[in-house]
N, C-alpha and C positions, 0 to 999 in steps of 0.2 A: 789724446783723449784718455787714454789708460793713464797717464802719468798726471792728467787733473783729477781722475777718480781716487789713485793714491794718497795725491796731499790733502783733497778734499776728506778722503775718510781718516788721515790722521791726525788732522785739525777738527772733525768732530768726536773722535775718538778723547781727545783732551778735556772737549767742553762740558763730560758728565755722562754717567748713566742716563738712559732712559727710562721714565717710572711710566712704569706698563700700566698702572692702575689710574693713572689721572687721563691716559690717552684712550681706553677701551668703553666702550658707548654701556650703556646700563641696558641689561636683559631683560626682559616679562621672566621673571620664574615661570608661568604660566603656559609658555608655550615651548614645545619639544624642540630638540635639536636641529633635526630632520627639518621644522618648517622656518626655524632661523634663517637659517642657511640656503632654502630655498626663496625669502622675504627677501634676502640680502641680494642675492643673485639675478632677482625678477626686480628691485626696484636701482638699488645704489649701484649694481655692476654689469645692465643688462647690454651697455653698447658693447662691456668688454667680452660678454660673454656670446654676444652675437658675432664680433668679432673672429672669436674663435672657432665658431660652428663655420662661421665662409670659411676661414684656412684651413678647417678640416676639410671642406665644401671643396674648396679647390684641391686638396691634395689626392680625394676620393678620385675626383673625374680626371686629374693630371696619371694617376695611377693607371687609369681603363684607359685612357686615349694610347698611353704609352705599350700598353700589354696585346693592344689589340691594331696595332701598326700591321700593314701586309708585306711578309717576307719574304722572299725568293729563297727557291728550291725547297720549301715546305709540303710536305707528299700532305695532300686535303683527305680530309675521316668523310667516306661513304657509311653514312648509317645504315642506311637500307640494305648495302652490301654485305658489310657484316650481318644484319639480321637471316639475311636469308641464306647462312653458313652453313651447311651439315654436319654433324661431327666426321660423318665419313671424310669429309672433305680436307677437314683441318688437322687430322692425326694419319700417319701410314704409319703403321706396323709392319717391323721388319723381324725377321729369326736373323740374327745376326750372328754368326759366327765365332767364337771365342779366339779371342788373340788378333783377329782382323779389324779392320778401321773402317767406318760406314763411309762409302760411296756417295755421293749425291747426282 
């Protein structure tokens, strides 16, 4: 396949320039960029462009199904647990002695 894409492009590489100006469709000066290119999009390229939103579509949900798989040996988040934390609870304060190594 690759090696028909080569001779193919070397054989039209031969046959001439392309003149960009006989091939480009003729504009409204009258109408912005912005709505060109949205006219373009919504009538001449709209299957390709539907197209694209599914493969986004599918990569979005391929992503969440993948990320949210149930694994083993995963320690589960108690919210409520945490909430109901005291600071007392979660800092001890030690006078530690200088040059010695804390205990647990």
């Amino acid at each position: 396949m690759l090696l028909a894409e080569i001779i193919l492009g070397i054989g039209l590489w031969s046959a001439g320039p392309i003149e960009l100006a006989q091939r480009a469709a003729p504009t409204d000066p009258n109408i912005s960029n912005i709505k060109a290119v949205g006219m373009l999009l919504y009538t001449r390229y709209i299957f390709l462009f539907e197209a694209a939103g599914l493969v986004l579509l599918v990569a979005m949900i391929g992503a969440i199904v993948l990320t949210h798989r149930a694994r083993g040996g995963v320690k589960g988040q108690n919210i409520a647990k945490q909430n109901r934390r005291r600071p007392q609870d979660a800092v001890r304060n030690i006078n530690q002695p200088t040059g010695q190594g804390v205990e647990l």
